[in-house]
C-alpha positions in Angstrom: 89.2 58.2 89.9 90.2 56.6 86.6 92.7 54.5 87.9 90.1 53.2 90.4 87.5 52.2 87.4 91.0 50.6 85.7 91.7 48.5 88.4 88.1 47.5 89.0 87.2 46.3 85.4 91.1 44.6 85.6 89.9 42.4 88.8 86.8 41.4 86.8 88.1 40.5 84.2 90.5 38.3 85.7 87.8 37.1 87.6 85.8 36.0 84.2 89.2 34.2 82.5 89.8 32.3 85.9 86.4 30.8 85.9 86.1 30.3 82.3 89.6 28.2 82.4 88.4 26.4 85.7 84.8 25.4 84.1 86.8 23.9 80.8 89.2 22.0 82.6 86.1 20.0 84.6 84.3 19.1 81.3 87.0 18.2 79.4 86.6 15.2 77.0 88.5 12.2 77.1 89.9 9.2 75.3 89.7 5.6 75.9 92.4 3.5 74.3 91.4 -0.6 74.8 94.1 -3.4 74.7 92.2 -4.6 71.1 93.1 -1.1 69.4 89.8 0.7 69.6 89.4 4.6 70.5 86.6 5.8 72.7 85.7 9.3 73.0 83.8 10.6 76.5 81.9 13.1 77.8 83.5 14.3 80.8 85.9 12.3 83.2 86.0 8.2 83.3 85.8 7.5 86.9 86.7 3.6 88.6 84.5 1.7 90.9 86.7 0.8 93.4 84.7 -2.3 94.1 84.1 -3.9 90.5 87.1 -2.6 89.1 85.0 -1.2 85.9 85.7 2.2 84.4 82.2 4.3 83.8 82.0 6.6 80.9 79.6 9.1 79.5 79.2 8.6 75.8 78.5 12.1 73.9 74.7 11.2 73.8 74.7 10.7 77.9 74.5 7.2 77.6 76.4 5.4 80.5 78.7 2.7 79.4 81.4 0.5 81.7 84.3 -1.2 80.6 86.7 -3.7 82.2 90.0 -2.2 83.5 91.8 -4.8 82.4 90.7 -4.2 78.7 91.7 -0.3 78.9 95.4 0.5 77.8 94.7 4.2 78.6 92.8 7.1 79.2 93.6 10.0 78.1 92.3 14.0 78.1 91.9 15.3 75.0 
């Protein structure tokens, strides 16, 4: 019977760690290096508009800001 409740409270608790690490890795922050030297930290994942070519960020206050890809050098997770 004890080895039962063992290997219960194992299973959850790799349950917990597997979706704490999966959560962290989707909101990870990131870093936007430009061609003029400046360093921009986002709020989650820069994503590309295929059709403009701009890359949308978050800012950490949840304001939306787009910059040119040809102005980024690289991005970065932190």
């Amino acid at each position: 019977m004890t080895s039962l409740l063992f290997s219960k409270k194992a299973v959850f608790a790799v349950a917990i760690i597997a979706s704490a690490i999966s959560l962290s890795a989707c909101s990870g922050n990131y870093v936007i290096s430009t061609n003029d030297g400046h360093m921009i930290t986002t709020h989650g994942k820069p994503a590309k508009d295929k059709e403009t070519g701009m890359i949308s960020y978050k800012d950490s206050d949840g304001n939306v800001h787009q910059l040119q890809q040809q102005d980024v050098k690289e991005i970065v997770q932190k």
